[in-house]
N, C-alpha and C positions, 0 to 999 in steps of 0.2 A: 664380599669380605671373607676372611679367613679366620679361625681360631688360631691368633697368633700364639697364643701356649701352647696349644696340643702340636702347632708346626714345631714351635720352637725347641718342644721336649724330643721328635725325633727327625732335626735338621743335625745333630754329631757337634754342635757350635760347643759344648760344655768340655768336649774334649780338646780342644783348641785354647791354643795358650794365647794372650792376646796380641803377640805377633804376626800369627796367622790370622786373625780377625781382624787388623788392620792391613794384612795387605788383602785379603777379601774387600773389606769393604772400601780400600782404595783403587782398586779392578773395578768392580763395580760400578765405582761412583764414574771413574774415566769413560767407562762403554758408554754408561748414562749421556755425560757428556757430550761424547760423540754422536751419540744415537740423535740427541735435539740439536744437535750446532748442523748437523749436515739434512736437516730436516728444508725441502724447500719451501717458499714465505708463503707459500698459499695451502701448507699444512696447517698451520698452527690456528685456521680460523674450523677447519672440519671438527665436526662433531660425531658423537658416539654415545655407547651406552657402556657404563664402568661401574661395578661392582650395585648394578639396577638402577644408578642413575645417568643423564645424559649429559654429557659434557664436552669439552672442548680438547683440544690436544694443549691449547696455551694453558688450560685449567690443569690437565695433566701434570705440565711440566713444573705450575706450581705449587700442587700436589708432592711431587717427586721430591722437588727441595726442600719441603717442611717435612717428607717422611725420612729422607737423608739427614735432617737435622735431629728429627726424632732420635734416629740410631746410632748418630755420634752423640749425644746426654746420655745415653742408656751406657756407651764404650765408655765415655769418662765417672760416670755415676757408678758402675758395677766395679771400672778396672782401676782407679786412679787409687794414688797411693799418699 
């Protein structure tokens, strides 16, 4: 794991209007995308070790969708009007 404050205070994200932060995080989310849809079927059962635990690439990927969903509530909670 990461200390998401101390990344986040020097990731330059605060100087970013939220147009550039959604086409970030709409890049993003497409490679994401990509990266699992072109994954072959007998990926998603290997296992690993992720931030000192061991898990799966299918646990990954639904990992990846609840942190992708994390960070669109944070875009509409911080930015909406």
């Amino acid at each position: 794991g990461i200390d998401e404050n101390a990344a986040a205070s020097l990731s330059g994200a605060h100087d970013c209007d939220l147009a550039q932060l959604l086409d970030e995080f709409t890049a993003v989310r497409a490679a994401t995308v990509q990266l699992f849809r072109n994954l072959p079927p007998e990926a998603w059962s290997r296992t690993g070790t992720a931030a000192g635990h061991q898990c799966s690439v299918r646990a990954l990927a639904h990992l990846t969708l609840g942190h992708q969903l994390h960070h669109q509530n944070i875009l509409r909670d911080r930015y909406s009007r």
